[in-house]
CHARMM-style PDB file with segment names, atoms N, HN, CA, C and O in Angstrom:
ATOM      1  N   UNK     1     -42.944   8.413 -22.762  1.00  0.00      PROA
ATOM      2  CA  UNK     1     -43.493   9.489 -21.996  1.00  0.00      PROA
ATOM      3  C   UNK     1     -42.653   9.741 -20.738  1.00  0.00      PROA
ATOM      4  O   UNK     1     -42.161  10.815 -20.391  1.00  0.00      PROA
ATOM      5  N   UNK     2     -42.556   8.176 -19.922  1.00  0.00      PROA
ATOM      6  HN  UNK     2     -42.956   7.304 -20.204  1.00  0.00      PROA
ATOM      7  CA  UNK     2     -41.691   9.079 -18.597  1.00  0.00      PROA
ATOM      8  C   UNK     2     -40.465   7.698 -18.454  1.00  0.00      PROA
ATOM      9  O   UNK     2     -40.078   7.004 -17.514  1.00  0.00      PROA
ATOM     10  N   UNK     3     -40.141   7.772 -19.942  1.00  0.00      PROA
ATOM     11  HN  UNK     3     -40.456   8.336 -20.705  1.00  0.00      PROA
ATOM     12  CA  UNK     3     -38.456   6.888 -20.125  1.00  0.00      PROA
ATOM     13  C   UNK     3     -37.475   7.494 -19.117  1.00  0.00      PROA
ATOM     14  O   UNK     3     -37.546   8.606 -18.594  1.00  0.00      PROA
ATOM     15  N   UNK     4     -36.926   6.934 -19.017  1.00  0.00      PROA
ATOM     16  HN  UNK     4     -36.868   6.030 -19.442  1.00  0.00      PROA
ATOM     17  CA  UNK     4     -35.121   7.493 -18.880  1.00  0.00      PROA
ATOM     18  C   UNK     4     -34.298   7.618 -19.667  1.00  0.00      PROA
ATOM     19  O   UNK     4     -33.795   6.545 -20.000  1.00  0.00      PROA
ATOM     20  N   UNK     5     -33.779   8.758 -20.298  1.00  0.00      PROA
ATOM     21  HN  UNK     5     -34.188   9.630 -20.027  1.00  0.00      PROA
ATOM     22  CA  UNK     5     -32.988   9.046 -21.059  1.00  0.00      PROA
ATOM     23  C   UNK     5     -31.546   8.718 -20.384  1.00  0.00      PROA
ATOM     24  O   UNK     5     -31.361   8.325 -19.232  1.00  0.00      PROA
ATOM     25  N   UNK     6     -30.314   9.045 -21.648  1.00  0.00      PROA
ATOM     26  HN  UNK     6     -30.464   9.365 -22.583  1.00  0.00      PROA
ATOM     27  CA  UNK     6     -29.378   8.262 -20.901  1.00  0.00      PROA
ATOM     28  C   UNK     6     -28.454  10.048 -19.450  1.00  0.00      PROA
ATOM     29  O   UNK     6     -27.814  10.203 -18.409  1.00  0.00      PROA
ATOM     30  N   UNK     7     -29.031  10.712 -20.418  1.00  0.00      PROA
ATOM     31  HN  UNK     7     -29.550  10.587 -21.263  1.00  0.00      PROA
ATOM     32  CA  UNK     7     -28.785  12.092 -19.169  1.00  0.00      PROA
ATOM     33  C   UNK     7     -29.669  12.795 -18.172  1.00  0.00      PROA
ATOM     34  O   UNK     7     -29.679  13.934 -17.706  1.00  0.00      PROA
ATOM     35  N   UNK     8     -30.683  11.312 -17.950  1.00  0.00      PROA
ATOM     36  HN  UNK     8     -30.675  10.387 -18.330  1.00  0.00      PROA
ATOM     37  CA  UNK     8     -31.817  11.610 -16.554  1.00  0.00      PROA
ATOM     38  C   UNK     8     -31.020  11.229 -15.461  1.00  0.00      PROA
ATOM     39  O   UNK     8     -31.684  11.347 -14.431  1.00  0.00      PROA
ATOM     40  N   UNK     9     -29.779  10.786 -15.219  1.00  0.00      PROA
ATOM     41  HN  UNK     9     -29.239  10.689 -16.055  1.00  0.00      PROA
ATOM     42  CA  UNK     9     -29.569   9.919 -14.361  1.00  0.00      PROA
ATOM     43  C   UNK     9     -28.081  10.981 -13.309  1.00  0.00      PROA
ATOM     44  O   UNK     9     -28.073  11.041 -12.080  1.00  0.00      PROA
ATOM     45  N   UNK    10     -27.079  11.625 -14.173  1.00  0.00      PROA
ATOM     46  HN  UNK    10     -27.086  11.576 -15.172  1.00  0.00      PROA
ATOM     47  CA  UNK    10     -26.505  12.360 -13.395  1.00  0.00      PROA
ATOM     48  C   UNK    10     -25.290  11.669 -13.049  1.00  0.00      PROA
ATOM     49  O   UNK    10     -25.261  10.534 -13.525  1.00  0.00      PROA
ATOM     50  N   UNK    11     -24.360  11.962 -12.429  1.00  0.00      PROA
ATOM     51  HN  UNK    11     -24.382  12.884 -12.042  1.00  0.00      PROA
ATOM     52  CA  UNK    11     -23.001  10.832 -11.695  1.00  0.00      PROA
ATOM     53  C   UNK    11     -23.697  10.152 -10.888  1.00  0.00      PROA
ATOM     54  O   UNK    11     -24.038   8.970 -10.942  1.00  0.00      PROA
ATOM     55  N   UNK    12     -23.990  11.316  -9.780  1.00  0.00      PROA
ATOM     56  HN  UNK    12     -23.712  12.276  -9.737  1.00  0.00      PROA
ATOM     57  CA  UNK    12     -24.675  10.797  -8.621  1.00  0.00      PROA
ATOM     58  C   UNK    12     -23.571  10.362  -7.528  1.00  0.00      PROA
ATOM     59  O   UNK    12     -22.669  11.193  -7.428  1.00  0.00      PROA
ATOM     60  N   UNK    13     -23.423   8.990  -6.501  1.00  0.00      PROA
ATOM     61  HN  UNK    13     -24.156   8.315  -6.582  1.00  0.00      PROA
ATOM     62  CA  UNK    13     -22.361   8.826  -6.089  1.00  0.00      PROA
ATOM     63  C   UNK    13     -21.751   7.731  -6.170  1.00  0.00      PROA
ATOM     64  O   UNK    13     -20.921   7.267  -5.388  1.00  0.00      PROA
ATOM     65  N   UNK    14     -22.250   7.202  -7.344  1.00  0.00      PROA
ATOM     66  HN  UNK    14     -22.925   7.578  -7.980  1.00  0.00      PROA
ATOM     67  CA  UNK    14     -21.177   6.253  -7.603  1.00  0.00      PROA
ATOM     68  C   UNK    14     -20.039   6.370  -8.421  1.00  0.00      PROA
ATOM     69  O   UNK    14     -19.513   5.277  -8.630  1.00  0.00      PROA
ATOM     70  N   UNK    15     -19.454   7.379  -8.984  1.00  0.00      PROA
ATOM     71  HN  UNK    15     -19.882   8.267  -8.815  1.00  0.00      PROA
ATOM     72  CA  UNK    15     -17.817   6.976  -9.266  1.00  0.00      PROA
ATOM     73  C   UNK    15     -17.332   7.368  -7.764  1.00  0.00      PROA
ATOM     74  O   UNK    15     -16.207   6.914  -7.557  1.00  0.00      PROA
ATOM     75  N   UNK    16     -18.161   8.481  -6.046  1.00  0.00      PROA
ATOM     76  HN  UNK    16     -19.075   8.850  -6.214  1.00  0.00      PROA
ATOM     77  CA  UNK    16     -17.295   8.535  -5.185  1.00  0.00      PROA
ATOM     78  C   UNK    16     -17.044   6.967  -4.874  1.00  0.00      PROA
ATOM     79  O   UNK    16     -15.857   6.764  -4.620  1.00  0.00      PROA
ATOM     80  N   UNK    17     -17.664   6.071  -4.837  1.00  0.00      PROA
ATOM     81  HN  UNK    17     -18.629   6.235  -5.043  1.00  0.00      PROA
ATOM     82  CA  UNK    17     -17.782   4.446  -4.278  1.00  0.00      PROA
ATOM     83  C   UNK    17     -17.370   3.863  -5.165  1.00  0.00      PROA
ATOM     84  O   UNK    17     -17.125   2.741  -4.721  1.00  0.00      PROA
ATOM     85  N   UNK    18     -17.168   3.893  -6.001  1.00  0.00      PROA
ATOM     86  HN  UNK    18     -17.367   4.804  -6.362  1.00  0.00      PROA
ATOM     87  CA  UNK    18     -15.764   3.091  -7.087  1.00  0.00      PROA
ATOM     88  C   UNK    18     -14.449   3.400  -6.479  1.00  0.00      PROA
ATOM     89  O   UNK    18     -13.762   2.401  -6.266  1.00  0.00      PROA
ATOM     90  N   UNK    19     -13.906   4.594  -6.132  1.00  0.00      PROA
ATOM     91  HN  UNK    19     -14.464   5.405  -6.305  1.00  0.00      PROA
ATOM     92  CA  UNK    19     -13.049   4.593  -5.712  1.00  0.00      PROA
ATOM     93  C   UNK    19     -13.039   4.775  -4.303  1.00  0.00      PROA
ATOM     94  O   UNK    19     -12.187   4.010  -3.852  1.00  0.00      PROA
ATOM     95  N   UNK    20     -13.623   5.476  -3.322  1.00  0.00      PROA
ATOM     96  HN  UNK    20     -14.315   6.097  -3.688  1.00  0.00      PROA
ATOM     97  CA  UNK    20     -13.455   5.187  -1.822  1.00  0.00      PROA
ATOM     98  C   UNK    20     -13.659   3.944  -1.239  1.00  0.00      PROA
ATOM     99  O   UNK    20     -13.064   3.826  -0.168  1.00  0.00      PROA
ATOM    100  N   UNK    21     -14.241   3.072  -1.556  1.00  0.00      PROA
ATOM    101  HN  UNK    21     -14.724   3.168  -2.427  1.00  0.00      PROA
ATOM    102  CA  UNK    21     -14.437   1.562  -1.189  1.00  0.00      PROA
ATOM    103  C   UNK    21     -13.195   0.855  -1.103  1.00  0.00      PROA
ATOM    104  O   UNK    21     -12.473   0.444  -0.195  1.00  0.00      PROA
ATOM    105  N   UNK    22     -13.192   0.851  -2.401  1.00  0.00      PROA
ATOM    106  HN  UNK    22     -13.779   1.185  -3.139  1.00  0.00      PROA
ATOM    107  CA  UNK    22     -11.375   0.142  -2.330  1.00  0.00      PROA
ATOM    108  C   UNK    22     -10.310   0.874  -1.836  1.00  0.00      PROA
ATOM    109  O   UNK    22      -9.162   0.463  -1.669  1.00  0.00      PROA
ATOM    110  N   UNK    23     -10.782   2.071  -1.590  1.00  0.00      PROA
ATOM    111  HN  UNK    23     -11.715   2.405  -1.725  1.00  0.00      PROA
ATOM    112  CA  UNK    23      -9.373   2.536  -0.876  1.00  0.00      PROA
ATOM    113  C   UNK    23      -9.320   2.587   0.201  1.00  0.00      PROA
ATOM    114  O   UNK    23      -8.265   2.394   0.804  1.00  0.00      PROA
ATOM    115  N   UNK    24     -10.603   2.904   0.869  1.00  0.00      PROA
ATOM    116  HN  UNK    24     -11.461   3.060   0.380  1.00  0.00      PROA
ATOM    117  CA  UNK    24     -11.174   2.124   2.871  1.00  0.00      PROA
ATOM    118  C   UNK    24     -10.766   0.348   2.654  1.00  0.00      PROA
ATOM    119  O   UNK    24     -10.850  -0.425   3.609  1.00  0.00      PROA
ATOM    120  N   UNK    25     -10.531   0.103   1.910  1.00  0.00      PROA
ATOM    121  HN  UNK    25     -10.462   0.731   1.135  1.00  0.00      PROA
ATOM    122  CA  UNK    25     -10.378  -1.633   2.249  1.00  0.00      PROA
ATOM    123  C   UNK    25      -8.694  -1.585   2.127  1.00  0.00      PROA
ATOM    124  O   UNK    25      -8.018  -2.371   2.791  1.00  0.00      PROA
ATOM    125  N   UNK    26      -8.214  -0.821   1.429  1.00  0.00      PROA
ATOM    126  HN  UNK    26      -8.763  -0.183   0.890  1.00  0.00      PROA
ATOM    127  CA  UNK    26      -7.189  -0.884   1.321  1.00  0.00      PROA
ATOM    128  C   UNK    26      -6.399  -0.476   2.528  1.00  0.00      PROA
ATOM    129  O   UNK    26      -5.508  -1.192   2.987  1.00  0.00      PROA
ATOM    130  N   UNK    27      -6.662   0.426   2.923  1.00  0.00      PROA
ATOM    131  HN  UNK    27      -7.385   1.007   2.550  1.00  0.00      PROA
ATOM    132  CA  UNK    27      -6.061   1.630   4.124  1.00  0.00      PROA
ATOM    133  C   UNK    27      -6.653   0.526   5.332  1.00  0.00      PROA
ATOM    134  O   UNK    27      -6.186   0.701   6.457  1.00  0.00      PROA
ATOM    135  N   UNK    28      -7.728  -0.682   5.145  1.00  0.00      PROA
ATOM    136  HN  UNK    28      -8.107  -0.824   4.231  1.00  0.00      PROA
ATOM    137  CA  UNK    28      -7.515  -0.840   6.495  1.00  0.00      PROA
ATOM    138  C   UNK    28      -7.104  -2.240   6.116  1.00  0.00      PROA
ATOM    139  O   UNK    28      -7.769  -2.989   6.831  1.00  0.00      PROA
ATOM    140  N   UNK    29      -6.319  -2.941   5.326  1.00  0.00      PROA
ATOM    141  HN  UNK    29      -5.778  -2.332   4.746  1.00  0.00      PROA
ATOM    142  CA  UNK    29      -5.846  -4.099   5.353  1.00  0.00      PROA
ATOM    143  C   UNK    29      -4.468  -3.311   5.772  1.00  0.00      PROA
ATOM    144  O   UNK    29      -3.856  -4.229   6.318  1.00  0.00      PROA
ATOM    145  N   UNK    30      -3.673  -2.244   5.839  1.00  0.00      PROA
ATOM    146  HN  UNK    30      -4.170  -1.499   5.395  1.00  0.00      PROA
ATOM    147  CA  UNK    30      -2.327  -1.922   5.700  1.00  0.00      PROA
ATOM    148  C   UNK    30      -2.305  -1.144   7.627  1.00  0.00      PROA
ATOM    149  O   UNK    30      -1.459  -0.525   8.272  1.00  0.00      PROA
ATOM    150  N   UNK    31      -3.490  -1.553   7.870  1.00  0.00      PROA
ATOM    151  HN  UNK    31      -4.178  -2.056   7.346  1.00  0.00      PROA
ATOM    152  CA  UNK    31      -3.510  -0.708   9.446  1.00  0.00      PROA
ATOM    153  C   UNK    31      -3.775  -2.181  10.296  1.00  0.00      PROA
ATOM    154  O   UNK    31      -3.531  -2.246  11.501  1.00  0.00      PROA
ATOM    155  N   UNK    32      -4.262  -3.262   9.580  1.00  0.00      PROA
ATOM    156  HN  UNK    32      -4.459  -3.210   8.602  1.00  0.00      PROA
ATOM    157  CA  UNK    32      -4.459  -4.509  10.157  1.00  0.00      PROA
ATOM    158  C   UNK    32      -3.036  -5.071   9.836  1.00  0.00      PROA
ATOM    159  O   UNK    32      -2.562  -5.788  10.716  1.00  0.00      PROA
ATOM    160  N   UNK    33      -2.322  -4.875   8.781  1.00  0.00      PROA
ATOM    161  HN  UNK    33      -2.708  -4.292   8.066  1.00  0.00      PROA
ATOM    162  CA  UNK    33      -0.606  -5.520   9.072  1.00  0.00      PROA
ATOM    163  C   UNK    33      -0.022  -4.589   9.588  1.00  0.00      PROA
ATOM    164  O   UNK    33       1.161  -4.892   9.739  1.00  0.00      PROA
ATOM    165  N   UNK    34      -0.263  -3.531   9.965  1.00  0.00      PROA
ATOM    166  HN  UNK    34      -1.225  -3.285   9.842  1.00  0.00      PROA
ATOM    167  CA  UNK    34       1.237  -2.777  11.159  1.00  0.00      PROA
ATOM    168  C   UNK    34       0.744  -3.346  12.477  1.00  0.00      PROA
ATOM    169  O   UNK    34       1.538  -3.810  13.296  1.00  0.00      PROA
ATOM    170  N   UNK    35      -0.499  -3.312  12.672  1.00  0.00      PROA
ATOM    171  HN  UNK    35      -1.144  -2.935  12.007  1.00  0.00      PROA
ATOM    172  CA  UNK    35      -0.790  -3.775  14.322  1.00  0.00      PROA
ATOM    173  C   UNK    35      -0.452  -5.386  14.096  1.00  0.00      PROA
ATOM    174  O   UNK    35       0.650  -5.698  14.546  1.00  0.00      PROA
ATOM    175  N   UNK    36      -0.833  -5.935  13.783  1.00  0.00      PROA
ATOM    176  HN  UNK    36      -1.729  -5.682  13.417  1.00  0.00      PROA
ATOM    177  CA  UNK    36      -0.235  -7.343  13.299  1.00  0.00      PROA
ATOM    178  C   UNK    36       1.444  -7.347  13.838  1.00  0.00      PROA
ATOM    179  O   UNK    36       1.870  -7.661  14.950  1.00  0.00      PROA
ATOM    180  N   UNK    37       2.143  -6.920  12.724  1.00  0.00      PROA
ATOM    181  HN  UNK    37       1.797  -6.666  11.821  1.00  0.00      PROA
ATOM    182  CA  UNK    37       3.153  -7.009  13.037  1.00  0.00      PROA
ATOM    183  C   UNK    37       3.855  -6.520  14.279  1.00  0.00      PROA
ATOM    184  O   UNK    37       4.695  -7.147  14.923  1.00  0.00      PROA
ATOM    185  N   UNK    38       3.364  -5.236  14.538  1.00  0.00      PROA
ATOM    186  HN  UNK    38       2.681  -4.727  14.014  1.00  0.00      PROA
ATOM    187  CA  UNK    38       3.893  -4.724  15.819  1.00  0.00      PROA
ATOM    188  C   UNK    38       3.597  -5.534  17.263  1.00  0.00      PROA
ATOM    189  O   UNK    38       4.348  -5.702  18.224  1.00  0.00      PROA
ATOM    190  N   UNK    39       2.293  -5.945  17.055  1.00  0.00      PROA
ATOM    191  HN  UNK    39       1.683  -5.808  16.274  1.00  0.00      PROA
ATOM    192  CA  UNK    39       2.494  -6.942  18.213  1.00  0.00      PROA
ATOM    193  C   UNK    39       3.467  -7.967  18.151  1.00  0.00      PROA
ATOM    194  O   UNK    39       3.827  -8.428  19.234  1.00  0.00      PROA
ATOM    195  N   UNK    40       3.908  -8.366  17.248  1.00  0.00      PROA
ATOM    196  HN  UNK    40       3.615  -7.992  16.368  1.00  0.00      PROA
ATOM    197  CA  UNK    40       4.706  -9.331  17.071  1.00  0.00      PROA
ATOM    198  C   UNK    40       6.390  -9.285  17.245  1.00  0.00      PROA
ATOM    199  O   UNK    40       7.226 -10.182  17.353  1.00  0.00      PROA
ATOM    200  N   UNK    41       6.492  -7.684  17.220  1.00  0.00      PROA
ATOM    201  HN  UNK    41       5.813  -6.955  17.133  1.00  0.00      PROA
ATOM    202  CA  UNK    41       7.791  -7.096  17.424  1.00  0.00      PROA
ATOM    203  C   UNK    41       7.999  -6.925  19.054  1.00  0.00      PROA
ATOM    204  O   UNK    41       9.108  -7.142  19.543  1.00  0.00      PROA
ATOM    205  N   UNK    42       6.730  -6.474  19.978  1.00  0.00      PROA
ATOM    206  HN  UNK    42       5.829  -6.298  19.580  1.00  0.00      PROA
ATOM    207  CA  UNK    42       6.975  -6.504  21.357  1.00  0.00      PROA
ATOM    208  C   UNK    42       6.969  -7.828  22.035  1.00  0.00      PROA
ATOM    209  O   UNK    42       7.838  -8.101  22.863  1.00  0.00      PROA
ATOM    210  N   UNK    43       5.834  -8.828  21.653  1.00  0.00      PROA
ATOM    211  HN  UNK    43       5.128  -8.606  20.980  1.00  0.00      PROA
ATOM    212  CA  UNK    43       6.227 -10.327  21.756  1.00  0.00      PROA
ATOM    213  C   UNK    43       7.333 -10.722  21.683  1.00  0.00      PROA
ATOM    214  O   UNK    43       7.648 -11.279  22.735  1.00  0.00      PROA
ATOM    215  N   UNK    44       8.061 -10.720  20.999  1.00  0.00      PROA
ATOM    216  HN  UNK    44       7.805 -10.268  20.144  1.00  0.00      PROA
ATOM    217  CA  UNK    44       9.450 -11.255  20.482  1.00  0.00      PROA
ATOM    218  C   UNK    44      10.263 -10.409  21.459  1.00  0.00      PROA
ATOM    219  O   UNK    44      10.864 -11.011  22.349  1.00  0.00      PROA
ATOM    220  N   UNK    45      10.347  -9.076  21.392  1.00  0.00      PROA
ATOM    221  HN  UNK    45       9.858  -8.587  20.669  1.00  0.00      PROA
ATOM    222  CA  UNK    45      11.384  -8.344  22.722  1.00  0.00      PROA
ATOM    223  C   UNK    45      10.952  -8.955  24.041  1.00  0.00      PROA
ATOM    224  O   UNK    45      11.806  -9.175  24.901  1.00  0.00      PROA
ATOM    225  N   UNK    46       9.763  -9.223  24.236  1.00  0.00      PROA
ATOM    226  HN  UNK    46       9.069  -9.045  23.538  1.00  0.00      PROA
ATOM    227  CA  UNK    46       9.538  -9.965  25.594  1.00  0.00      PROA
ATOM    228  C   UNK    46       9.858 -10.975  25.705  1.00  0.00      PROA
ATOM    229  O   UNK    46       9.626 -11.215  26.890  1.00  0.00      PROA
ATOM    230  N   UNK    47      10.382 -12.066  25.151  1.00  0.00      PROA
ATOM    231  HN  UNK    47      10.570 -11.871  24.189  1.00  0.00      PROA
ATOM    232  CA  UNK    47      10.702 -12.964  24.582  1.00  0.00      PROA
ATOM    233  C   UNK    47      11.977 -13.442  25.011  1.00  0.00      PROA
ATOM    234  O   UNK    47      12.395 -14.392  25.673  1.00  0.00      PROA
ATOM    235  N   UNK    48      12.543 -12.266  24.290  1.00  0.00      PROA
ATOM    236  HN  UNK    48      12.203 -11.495  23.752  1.00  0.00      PROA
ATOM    237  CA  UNK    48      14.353 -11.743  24.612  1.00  0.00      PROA
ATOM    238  C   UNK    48      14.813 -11.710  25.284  1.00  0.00      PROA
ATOM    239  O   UNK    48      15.923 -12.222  25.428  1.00  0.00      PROA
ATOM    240  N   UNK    49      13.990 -10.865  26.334  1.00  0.00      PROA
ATOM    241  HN  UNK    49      13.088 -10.449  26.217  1.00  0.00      PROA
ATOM    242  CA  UNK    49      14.040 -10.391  28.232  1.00  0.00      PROA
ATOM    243  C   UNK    49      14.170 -11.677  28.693  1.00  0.00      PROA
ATOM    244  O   UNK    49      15.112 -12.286  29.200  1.00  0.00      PROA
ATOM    245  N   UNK    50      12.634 -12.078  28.320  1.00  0.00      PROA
ATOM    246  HN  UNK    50      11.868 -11.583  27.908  1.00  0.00      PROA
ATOM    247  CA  UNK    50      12.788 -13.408  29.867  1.00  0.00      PROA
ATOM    248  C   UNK    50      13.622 -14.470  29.589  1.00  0.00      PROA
ATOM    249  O   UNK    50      13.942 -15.188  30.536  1.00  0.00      PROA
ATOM    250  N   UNK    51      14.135 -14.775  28.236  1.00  0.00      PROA
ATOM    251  HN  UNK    51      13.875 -14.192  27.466  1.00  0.00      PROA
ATOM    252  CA  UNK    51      15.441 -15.990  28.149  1.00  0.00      PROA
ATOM    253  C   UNK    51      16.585 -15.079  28.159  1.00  0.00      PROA
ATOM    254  O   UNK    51      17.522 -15.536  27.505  1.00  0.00      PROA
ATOM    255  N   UNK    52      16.800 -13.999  28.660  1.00  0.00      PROA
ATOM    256  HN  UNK    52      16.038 -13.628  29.191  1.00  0.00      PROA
ATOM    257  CA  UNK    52      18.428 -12.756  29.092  1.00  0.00      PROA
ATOM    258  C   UNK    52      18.140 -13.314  31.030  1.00  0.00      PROA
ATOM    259  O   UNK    52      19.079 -13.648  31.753  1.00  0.00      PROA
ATOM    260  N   UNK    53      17.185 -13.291  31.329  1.00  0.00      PROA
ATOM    261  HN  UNK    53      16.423 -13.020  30.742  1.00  0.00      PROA
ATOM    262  CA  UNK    53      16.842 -13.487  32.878  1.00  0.00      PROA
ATOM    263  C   UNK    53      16.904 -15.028  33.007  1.00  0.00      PROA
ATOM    264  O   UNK    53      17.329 -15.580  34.022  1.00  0.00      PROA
ATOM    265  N   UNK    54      16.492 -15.629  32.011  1.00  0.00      PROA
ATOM    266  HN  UNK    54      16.147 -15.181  31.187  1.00  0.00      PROA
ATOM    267  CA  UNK    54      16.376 -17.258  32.791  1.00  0.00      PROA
ATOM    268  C   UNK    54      17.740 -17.759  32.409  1.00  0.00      PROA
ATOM    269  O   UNK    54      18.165 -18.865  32.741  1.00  0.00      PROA
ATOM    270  N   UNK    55      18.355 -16.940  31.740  1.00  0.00      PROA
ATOM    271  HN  UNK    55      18.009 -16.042  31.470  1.00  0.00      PROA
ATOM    272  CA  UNK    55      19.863 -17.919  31.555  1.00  0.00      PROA
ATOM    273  C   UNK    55      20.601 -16.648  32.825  1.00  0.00      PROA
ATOM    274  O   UNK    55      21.829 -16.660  32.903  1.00  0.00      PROA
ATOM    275  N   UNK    56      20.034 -15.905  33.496  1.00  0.00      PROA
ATOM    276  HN  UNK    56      19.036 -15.895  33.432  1.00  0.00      PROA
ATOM    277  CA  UNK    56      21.049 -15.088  34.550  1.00  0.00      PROA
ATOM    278  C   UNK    56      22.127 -13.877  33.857  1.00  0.00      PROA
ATOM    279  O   UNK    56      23.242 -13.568  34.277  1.00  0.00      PROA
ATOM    280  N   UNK    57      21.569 -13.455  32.954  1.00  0.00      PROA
ATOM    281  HN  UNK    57      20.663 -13.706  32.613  1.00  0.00      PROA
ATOM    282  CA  UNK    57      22.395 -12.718  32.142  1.00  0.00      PROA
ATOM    283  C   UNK    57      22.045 -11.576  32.446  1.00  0.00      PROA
ATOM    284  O   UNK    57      22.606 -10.590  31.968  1.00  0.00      PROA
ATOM    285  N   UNK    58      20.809 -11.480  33.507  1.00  0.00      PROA
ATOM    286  HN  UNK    58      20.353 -12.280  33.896  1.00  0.00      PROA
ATOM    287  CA  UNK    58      20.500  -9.529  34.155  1.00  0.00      PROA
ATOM    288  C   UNK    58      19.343 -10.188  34.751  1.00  0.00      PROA
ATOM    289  O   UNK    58      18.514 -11.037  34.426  1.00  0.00      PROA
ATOM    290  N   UNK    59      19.667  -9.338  35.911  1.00  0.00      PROA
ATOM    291  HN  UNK    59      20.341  -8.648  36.175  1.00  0.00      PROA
ATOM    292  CA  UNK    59      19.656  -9.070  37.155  1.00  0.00      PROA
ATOM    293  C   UNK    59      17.775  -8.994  37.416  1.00  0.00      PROA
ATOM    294  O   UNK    59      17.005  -9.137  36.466  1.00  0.00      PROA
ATOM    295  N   UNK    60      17.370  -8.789  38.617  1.00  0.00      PROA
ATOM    296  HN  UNK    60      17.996  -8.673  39.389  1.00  0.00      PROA
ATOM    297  CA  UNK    60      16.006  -8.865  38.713  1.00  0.00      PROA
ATOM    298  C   UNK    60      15.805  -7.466  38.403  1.00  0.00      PROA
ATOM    299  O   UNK    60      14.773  -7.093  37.846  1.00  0.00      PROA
ATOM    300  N   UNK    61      16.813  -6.600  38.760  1.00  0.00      PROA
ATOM    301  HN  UNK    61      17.651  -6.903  39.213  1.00  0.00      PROA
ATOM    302  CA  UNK    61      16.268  -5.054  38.462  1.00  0.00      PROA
ATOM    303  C   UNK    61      15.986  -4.947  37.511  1.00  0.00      PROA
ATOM    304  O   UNK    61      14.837  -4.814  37.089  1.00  0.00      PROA
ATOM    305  N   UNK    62      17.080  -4.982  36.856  1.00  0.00      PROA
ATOM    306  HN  UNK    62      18.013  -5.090  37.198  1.00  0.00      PROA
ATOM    307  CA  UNK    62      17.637  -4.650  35.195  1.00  0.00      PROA
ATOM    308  C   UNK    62      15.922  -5.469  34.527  1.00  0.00      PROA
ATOM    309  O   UNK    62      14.879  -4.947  34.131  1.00  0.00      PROA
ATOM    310  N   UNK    63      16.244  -6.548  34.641  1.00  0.00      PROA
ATOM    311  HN  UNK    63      17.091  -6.971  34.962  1.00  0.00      PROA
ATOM    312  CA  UNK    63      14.765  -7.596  34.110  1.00  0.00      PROA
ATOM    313  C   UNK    63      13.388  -6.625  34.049  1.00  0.00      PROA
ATOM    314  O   UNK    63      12.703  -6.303  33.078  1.00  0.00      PROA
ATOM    315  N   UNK    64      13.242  -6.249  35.645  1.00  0.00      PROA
ATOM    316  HN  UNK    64      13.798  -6.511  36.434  1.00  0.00      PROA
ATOM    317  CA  UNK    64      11.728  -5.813  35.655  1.00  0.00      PROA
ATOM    318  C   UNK    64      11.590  -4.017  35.369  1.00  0.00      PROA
ATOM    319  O   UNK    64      10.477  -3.554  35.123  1.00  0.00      PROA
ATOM    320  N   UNK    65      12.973  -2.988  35.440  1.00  0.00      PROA
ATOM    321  HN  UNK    65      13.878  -3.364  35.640  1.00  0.00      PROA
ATOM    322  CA  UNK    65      13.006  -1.994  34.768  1.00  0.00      PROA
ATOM    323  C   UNK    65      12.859  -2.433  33.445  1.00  0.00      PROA
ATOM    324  O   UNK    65      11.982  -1.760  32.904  1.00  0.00      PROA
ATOM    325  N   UNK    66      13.569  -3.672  32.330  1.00  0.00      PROA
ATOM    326  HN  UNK    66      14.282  -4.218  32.770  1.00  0.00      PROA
ATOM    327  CA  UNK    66      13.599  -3.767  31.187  1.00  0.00      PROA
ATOM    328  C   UNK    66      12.008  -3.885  30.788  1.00  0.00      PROA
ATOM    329  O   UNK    66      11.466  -3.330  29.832  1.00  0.00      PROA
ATOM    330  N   UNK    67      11.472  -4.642  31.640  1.00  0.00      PROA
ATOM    331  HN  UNK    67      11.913  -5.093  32.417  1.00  0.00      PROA
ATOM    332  CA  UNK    67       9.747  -5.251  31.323  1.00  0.00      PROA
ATOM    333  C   UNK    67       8.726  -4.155  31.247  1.00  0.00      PROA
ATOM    334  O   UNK    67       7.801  -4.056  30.440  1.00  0.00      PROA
ATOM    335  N   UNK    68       9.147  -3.122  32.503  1.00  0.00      PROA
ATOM    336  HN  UNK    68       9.898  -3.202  33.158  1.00  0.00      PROA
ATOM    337  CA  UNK    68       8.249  -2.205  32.273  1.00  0.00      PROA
ATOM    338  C   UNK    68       8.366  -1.238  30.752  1.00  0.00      PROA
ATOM    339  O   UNK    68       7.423  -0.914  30.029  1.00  0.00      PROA
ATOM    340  N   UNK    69       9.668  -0.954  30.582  1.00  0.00      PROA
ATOM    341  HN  UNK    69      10.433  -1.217  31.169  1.00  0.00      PROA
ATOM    342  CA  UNK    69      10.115  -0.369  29.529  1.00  0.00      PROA
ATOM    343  C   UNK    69       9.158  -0.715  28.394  1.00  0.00      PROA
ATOM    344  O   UNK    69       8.487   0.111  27.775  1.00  0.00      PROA
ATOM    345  N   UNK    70       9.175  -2.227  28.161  1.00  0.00      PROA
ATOM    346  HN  UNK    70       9.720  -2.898  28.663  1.00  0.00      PROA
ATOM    347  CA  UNK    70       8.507  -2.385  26.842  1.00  0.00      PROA
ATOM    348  C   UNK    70       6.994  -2.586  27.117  1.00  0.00      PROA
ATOM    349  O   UNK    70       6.320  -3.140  26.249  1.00  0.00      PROA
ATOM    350  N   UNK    71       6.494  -2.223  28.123  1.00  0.00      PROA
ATOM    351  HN  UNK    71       7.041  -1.773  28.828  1.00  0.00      PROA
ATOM    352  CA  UNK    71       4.611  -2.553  28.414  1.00  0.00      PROA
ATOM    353  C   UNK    71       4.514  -0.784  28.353  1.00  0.00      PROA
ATOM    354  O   UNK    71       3.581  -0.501  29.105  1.00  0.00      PROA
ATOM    355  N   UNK    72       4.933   0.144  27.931  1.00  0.00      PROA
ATOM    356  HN  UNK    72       5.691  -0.086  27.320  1.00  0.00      PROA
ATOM    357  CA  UNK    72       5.338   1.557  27.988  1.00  0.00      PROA
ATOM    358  C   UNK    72       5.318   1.716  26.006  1.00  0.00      PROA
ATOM    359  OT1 UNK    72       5.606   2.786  25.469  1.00  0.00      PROA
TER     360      UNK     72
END
């Protein structure tokens, strides 16, 4: 009397969540390794700076114009 047939039911929204799910997980594992890495690329240039300054290889200017450069 009040079955469910198998065409009571409709798409509905699950094939959108079959595929947008995994592709929001995807898009934000690939936005969690660029910030990842990019911090890791200005770390390392800062890095660079202050052992170019502690071995005397540039100057205090040069040093703290270079420092601001990369906090920019």
């Amino acid at each position: 009397m009040y079955g469910y047939g198998m065409h009571d039911y409709g798409f509905g929204l699950g094939p959108l969540f079959m595929w947008a799910i995994p592709l929001l997980i995807l898009i934000g594992l690939v936005v969690l390794l660029v910030k990842l890495l990019d911090g890791r690329k200005s770390r390392s240039a800062r890095e660079i700076l202050d052992q170019a300054y502690a071995r005397g290889e540039i100057g205090q200017e040069e040093y703290q114009r270079k420092r601001e450069d990369l906090e920019h």
